[in-house]
N, CA, C and O atoms as a MOPAC input file, in Angstrom:
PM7 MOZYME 1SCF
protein

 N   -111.15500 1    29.91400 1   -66.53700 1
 C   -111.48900 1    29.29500 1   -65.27100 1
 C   -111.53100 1    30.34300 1   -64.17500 1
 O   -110.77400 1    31.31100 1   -64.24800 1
 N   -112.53100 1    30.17600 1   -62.97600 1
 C   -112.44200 1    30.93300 1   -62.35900 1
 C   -111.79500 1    31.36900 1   -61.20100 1
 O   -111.95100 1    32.44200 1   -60.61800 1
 N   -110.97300 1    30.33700 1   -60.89000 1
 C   -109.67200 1    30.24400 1   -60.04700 1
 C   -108.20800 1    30.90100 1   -60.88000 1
 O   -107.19800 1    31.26600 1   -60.27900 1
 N   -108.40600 1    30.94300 1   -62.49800 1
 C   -107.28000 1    31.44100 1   -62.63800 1
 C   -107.85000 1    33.19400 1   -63.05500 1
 O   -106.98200 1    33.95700 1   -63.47800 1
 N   -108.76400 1    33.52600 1   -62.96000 1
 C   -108.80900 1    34.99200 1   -62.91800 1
 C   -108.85000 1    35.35400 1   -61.24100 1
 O   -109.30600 1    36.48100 1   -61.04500 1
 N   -108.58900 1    34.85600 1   -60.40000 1
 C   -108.81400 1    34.69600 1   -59.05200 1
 C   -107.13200 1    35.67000 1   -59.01100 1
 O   -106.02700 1    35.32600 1   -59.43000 1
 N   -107.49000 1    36.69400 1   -58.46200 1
 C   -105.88200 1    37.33000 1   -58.04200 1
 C   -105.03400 1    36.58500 1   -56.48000 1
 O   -105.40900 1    36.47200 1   -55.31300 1
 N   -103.82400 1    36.22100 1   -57.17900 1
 C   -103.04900 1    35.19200 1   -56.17500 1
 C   -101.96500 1    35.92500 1   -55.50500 1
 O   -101.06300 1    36.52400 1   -56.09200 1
 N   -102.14700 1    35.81800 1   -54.01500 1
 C   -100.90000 1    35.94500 1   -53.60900 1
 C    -99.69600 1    35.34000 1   -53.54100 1
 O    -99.81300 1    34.12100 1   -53.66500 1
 N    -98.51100 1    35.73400 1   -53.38400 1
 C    -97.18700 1    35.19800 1   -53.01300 1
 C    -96.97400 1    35.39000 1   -51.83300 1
 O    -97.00200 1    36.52100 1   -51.34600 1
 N    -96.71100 1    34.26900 1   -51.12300 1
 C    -96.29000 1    35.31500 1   -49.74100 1
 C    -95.25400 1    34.08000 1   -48.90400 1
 O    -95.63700 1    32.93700 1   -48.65400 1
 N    -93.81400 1    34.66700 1   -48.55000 1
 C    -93.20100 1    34.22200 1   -47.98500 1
 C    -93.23000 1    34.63200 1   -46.44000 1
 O    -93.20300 1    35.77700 1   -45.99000 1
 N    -93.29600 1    33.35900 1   -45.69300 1
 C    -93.18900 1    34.02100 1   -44.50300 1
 C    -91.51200 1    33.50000 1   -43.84000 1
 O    -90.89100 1    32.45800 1   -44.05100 1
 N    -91.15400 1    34.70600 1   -42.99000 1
 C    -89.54700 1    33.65300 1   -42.28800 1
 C    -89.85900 1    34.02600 1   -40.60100 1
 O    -90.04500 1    35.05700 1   -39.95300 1
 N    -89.81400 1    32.95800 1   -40.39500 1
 C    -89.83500 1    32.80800 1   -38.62400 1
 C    -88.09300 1    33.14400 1   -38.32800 1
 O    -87.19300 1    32.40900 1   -38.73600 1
 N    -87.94000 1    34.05700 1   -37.75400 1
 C    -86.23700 1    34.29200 1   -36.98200 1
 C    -86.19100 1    33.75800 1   -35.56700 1
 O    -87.27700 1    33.37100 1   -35.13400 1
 N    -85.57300 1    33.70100 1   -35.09100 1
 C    -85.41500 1    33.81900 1   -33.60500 1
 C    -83.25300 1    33.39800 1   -33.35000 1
 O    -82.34100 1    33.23600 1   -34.16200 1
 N    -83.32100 1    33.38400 1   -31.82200 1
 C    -81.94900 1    33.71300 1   -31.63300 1
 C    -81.03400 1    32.20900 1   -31.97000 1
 O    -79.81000 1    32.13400 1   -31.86100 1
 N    -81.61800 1    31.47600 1   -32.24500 1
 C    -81.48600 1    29.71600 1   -32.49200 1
 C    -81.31600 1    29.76600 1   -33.87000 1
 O    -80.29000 1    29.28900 1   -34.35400 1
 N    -82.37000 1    30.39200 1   -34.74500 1
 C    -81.95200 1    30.13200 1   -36.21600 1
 C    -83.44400 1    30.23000 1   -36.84200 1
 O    -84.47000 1    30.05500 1   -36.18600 1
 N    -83.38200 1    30.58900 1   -38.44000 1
 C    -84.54500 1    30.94300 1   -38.86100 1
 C    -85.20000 1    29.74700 1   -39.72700 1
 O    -84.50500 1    28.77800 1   -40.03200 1
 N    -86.64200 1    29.84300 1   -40.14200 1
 C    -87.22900 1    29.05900 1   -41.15700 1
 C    -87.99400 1    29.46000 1   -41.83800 1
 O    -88.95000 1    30.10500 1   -41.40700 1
 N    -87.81900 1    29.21400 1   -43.06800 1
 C    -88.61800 1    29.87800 1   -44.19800 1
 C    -89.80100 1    29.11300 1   -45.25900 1
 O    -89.70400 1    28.14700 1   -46.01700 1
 N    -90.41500 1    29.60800 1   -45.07700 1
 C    -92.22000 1    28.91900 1   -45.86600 1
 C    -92.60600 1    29.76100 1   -46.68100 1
 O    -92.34600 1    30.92500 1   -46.37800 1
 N    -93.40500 1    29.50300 1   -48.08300 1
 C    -93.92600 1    30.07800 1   -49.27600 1
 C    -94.80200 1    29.45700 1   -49.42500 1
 O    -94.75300 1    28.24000 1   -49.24900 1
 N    -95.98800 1    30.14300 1   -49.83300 1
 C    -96.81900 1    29.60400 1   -50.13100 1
 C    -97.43100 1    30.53500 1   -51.34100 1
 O    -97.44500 1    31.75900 1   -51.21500 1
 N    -98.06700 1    29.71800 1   -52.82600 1
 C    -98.39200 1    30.65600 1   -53.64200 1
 C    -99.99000 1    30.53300 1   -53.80400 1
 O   -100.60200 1    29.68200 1   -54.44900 1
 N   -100.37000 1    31.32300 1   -53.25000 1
 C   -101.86100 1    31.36600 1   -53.50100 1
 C   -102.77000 1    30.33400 1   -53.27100 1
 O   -103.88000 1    30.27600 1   -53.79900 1
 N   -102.20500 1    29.32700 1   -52.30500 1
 C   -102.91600 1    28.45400 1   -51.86300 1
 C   -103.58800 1    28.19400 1   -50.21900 1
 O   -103.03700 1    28.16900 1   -49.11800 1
 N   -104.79400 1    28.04700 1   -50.57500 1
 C   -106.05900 1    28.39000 1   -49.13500 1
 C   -104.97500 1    27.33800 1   -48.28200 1
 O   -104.58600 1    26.23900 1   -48.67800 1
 N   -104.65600 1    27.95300 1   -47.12800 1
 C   -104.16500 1    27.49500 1   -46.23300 1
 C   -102.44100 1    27.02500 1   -46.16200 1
 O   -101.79600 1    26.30600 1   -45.39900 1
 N   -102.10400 1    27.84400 1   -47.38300 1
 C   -100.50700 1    27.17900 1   -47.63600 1
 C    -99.91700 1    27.57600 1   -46.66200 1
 O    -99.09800 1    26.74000 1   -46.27900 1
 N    -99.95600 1    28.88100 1   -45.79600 1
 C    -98.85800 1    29.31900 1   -44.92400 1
 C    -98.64800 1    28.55900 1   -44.24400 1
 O    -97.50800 1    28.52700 1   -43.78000 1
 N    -99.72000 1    27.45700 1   -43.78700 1
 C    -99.38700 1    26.71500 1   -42.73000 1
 C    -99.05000 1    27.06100 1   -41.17600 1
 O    -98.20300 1    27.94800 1   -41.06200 1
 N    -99.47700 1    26.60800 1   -40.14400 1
 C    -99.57000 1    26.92000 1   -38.94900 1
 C    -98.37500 1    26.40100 1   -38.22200 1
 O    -98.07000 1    25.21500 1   -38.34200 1
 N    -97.53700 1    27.37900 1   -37.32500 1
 C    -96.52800 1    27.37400 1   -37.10400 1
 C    -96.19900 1    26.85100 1   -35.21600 1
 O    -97.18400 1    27.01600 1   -34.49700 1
 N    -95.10300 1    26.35800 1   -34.61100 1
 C    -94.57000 1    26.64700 1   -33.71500 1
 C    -93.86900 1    27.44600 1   -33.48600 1
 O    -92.77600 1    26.91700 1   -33.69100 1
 N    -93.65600 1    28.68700 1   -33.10000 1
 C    -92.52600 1    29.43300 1   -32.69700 1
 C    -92.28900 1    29.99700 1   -31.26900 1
 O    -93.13400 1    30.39900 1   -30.46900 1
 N    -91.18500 1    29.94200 1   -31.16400 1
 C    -90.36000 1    30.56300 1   -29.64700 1
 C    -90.59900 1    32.33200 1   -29.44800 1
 O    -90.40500 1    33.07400 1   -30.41100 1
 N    -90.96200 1    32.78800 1   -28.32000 1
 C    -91.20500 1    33.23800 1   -27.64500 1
 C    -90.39500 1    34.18400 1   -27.60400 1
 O    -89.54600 1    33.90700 1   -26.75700 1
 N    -90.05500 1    35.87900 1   -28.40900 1
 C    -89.16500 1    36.46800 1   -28.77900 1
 C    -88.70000 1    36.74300 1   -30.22800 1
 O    -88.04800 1    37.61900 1   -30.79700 1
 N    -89.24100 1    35.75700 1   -30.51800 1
 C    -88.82600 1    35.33800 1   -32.38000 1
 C    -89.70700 1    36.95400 1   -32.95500 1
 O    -90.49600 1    37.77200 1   -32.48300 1
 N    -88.91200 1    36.69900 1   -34.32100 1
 C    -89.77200 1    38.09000 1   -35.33900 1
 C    -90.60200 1    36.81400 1   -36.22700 1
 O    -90.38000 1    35.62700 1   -36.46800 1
 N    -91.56700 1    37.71000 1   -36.51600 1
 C    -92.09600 1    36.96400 1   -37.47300 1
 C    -92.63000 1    37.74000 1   -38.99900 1
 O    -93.65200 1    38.42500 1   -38.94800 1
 N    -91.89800 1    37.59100 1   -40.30800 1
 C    -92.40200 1    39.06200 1   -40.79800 1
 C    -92.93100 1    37.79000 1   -41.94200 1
 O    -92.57800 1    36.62000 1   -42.09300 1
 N    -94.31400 1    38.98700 1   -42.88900 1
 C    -95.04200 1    38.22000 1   -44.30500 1
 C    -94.04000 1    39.07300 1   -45.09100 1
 O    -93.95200 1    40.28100 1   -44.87200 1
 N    -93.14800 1    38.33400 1   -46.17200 1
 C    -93.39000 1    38.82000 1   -47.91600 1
 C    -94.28500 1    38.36900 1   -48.58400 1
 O    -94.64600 1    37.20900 1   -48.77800 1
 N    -94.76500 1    39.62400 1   -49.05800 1
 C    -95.92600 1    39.31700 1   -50.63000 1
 C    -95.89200 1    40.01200 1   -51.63000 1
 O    -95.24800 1    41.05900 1   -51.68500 1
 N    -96.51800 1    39.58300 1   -52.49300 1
 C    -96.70400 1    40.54100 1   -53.49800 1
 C    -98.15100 1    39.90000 1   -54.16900 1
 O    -98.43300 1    38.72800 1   -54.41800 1
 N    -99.05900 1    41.33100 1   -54.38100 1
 C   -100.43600 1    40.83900 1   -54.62000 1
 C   -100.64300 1    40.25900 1   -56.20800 1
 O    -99.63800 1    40.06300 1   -56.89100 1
 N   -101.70200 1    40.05400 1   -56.63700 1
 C   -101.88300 1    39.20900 1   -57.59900 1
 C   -102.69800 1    40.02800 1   -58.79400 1
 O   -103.37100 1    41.03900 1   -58.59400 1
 N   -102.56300 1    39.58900 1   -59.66000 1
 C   -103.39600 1    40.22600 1   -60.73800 1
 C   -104.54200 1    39.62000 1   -61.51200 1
 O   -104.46200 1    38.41200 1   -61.73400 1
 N   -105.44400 1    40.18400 1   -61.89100 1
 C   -106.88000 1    39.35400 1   -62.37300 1
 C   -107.03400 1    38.49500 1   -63.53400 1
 O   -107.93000 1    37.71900 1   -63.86600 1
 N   -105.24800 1    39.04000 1   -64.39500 1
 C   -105.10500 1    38.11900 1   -65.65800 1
 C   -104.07800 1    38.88200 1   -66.05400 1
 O   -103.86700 1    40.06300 1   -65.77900 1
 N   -103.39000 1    38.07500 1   -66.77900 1
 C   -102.26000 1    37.86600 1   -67.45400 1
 C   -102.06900 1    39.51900 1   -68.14600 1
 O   -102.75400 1    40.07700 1   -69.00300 1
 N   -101.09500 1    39.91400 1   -67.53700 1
 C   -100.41500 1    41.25900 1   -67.85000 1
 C   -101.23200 1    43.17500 1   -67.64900 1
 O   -101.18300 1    44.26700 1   -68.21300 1
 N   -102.04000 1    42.36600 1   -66.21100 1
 C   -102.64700 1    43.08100 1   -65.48500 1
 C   -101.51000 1    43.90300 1   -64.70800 1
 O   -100.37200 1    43.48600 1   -64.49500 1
 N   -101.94900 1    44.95800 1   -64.38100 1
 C   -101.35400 1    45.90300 1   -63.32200 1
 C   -101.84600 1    45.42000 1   -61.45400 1
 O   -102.96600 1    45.53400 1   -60.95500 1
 N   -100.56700 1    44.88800 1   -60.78100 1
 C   -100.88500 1    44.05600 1   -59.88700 1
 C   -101.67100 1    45.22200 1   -58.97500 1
 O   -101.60500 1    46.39400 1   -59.34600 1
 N   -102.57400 1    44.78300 1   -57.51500 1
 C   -103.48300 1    45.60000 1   -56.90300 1
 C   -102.51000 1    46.08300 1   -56.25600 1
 O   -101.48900 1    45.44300 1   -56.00300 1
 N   -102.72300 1    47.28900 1   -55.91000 1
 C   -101.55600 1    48.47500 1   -54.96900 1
 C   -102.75400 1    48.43100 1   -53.60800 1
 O   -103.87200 1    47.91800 1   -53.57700 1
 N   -101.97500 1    49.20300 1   -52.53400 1
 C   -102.63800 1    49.53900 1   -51.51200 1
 C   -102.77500 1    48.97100 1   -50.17400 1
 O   -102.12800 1    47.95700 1   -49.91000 1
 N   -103.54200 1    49.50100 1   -49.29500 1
 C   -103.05800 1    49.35200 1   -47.97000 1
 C   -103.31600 1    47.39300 1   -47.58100 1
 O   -104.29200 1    46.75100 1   -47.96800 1
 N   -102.39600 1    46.94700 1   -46.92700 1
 C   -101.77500 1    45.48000 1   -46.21400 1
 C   -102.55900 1    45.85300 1   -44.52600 1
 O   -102.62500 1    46.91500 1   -43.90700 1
 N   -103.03200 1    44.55500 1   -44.21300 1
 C   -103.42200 1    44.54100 1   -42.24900 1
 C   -102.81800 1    43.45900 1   -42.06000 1
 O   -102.96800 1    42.71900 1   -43.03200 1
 N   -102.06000 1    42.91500 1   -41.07800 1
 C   -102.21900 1    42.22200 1   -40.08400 1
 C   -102.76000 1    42.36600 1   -38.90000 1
 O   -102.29700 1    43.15200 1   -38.07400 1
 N   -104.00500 1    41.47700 1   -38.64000 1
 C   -104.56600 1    41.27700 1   -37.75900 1
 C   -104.33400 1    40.20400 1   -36.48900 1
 O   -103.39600 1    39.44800 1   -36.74100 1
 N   -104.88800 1    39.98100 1   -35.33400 1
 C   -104.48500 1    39.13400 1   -34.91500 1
 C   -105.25200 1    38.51900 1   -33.74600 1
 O   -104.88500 1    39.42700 1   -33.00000 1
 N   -105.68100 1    38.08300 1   -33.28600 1
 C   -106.13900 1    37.78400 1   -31.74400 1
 C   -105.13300 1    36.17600 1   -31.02500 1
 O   -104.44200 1    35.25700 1   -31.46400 1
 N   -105.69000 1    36.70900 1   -29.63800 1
 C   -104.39300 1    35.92100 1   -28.73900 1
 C   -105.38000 1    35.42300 1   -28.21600 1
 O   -106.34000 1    36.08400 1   -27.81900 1
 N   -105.24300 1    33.75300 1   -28.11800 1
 C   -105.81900 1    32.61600 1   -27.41700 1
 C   -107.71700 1    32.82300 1   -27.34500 1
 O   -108.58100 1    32.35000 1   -26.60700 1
 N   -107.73100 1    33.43400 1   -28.10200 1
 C   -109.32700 1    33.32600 1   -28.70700 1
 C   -109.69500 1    34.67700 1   -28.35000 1
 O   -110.85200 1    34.98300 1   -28.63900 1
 N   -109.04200 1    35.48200 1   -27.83600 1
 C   -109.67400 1    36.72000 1   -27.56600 1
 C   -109.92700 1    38.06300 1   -28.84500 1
 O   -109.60100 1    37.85200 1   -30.01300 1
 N   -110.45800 1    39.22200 1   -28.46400 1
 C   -110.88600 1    40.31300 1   -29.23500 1
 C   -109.15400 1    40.04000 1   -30.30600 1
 O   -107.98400 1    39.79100 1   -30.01400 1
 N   -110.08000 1    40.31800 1   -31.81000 1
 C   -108.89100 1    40.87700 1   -32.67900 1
 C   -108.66300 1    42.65600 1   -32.92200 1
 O   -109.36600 1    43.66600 1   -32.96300 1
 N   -107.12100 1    42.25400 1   -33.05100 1
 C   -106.84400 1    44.04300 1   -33.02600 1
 C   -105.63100 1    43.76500 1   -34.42000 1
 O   -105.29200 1    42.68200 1   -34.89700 1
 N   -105.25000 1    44.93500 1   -34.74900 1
 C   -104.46400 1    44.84900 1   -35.76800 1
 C   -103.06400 1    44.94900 1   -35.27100 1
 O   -102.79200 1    45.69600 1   -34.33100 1
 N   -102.01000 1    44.09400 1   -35.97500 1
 C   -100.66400 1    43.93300 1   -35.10400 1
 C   -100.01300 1    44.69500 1   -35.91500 1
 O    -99.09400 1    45.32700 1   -35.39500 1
 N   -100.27600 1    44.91700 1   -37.57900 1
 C    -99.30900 1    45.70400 1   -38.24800 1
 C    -99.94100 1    45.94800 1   -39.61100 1
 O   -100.53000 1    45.02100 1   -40.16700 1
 N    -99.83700 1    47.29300 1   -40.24600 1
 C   -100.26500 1    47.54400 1   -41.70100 1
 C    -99.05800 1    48.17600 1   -42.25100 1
 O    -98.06800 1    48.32900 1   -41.53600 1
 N    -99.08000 1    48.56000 1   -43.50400 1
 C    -98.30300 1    48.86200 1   -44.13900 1
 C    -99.14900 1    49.16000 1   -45.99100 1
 O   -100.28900 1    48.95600 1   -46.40900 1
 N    -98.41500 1    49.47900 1   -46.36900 1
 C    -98.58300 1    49.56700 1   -48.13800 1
 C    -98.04100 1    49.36700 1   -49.21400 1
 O    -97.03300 1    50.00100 1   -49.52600 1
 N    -98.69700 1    48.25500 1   -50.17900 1
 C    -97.72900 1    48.02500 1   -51.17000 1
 C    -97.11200 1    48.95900 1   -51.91800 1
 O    -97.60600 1    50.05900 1   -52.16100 1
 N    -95.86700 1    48.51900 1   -52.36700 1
 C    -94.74800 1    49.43800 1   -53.58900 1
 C    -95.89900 1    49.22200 1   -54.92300 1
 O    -96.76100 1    48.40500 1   -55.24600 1
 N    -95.37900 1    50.35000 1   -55.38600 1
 C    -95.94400 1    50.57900 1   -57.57600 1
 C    -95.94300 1    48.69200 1   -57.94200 1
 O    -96.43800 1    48.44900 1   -59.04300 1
 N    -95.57300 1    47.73600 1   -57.34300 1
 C    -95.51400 1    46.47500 1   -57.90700 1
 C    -96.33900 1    45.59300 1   -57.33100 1
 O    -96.57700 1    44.50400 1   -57.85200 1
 N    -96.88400 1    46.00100 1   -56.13400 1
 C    -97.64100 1    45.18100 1   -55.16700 1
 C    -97.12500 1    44.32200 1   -54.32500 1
 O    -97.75300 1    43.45200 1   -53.72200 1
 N    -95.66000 1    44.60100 1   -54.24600 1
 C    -94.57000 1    44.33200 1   -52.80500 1
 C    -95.33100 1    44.90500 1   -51.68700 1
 O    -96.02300 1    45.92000 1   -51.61100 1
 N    -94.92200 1    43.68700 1   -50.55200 1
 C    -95.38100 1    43.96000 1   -48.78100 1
 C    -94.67200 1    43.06800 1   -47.70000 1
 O    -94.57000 1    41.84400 1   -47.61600 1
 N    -94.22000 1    44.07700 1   -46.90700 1
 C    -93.24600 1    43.13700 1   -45.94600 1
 C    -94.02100 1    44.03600 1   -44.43300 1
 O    -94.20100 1    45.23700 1   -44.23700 1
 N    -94.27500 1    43.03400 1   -43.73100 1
 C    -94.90500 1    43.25200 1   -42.26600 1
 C    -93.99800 1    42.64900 1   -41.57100 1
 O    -93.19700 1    41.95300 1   -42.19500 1
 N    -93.89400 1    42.73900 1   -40.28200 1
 C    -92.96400 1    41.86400 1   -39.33900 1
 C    -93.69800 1    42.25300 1   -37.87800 1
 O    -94.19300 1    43.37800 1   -37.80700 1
 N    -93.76600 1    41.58800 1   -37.00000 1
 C    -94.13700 1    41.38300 1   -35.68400 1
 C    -93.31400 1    40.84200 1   -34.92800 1
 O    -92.74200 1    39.81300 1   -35.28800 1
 N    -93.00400 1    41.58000 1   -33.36500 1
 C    -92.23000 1    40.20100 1   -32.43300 1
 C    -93.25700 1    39.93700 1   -31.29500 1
 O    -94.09400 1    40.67500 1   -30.77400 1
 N    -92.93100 1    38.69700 1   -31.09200 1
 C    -93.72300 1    37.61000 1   -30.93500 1
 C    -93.59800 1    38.04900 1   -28.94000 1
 O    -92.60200 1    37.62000 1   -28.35700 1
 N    -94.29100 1    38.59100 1   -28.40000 1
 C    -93.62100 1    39.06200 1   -26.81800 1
 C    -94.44800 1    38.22000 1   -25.93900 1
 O    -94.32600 1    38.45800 1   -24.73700 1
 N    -95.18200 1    37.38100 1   -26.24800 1
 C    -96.08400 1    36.73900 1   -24.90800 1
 C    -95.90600 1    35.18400 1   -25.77400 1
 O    -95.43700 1    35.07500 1   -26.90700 1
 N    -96.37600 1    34.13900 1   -24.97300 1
 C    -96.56600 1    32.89600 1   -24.99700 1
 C    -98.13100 1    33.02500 1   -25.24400 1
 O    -98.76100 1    34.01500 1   -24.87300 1
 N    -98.92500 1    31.53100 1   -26.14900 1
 C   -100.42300 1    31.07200 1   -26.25200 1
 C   -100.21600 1    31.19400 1   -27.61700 1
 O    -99.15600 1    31.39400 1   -28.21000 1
 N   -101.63400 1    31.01600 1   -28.16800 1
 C   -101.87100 1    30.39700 1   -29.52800 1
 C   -102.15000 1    32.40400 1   -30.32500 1
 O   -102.71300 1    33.43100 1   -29.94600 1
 N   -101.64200 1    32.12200 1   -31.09200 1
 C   -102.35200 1    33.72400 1   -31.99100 1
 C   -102.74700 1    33.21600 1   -33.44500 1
 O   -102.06200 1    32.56300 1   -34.23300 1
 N   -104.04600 1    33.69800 1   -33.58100 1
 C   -104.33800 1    33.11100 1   -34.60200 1
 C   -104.14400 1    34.73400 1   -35.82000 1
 O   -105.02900 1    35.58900 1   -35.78000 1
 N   -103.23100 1    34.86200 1   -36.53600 1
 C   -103.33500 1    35.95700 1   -37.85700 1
 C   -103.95200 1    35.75300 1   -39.05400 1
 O   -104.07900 1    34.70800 1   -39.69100 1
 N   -104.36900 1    37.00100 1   -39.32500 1
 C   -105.52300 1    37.29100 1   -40.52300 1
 C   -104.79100 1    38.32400 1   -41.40300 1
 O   -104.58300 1    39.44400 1   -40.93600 1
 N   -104.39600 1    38.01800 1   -42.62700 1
 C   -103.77900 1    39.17900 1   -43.55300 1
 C   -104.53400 1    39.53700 1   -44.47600 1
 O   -104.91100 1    38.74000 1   -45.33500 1
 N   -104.84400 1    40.64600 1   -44.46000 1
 C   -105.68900 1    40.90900 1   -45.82100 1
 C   -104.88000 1    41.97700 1   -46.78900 1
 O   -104.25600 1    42.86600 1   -46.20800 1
 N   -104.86500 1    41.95500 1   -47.67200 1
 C   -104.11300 1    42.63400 1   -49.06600 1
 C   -105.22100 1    43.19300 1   -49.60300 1
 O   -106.27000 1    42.86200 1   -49.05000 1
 N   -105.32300 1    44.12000 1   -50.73200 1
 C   -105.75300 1    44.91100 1   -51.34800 1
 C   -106.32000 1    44.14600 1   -52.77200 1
 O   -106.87100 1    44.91400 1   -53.56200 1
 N   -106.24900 1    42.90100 1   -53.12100 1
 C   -106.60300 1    42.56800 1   -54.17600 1
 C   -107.85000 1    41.18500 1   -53.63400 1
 O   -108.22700 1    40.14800 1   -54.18000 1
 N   -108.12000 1    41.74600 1   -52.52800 1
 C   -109.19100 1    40.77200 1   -51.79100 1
 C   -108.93100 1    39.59600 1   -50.91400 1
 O   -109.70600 1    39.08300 1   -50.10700 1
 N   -107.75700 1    39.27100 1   -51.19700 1
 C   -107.40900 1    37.87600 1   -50.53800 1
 C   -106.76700 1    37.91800 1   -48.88300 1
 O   -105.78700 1    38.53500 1   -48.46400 1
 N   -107.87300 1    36.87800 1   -48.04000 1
 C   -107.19300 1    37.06400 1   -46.69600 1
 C   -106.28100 1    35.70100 1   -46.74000 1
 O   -106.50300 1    34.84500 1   -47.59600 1
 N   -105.70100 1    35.61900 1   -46.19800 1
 C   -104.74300 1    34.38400 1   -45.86400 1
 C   -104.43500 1    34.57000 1   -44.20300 1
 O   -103.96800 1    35.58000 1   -43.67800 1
 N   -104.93400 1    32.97300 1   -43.34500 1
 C   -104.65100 1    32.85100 1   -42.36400 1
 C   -103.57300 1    32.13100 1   -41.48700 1
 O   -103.06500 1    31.20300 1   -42.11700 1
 N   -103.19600 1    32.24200 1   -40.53700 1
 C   -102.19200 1    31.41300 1   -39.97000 1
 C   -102.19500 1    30.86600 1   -38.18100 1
 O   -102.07800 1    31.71300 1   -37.29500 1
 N   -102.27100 1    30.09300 1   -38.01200 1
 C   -101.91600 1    30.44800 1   -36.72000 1
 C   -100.61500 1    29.59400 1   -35.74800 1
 O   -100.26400 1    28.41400 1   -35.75200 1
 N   -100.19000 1    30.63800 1   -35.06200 1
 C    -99.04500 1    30.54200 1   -34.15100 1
 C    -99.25100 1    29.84400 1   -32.97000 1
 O   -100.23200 1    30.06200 1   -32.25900 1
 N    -98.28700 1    28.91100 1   -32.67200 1
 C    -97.94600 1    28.52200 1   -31.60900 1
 C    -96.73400 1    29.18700 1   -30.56300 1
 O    -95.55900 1    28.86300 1   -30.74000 1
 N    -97.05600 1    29.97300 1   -29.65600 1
 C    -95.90000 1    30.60200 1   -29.08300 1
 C    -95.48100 1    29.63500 1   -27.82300 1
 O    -96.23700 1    29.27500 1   -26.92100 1
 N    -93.99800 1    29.28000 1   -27.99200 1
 C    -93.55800 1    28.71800 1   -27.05600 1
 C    -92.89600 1    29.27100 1   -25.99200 1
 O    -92.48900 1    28.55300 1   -25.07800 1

């Protein structure tokens, strides 16, 4: 099937802030991260780990973006990084203005996954 040669991400995201944190997973599903409220100060970091094309593949290595634009304006990149020999990735952002941010992650094994923030 062609959804299961489809390389899947994992990706946990945890919203912190000084109140208390919450944590969401989503595995490789269009739109799992789900769109968030968060306070104004909060961190916000992705775990992932990229996916492989079939069963006992060597997962995709290489460079992670977070992207981002604020309340509909120009996108710029908020944070990159690079996966470990396993296709581990941890980004984190703090959250310094109020309005909507909509994020765009793209990984190295093709898959973007979007989200967007509500900053309170």
């Amino acid at each position: 099937m062609r959804v299961l040669r489809r390389a899947l991400l994992i990706s946990v995201i945890v919203v912190s802030s000084l109140v208390g944190a919450v944590a969401v997973s989503a595995a490789g599903v269009p739109g799992g991260l789900g769109n968030r409220r968060v306070s104004v100060g909060s961190t916000y970091t992705m775990l992932g780990q990229t996916g492989t094309l079939h069963a006992g593949a060597v997962r995709a290595t290489g460079p992670v973006t977070l992207s981002g634009r604020w309340d509909g304006g120009r996108s710029q990149v908020l944070a990159q990084t690079s996966t470990t020999a396993d296709g581990r990735f941890r980004l984190t952002i703090t959250l310094h203005r109020r309005g909507q941010l909509e994020l765009r992650l793209g990984t190295p094994d093709h898959r973007v996954e979007r989200v967007v923030l509500t900053v309170v």
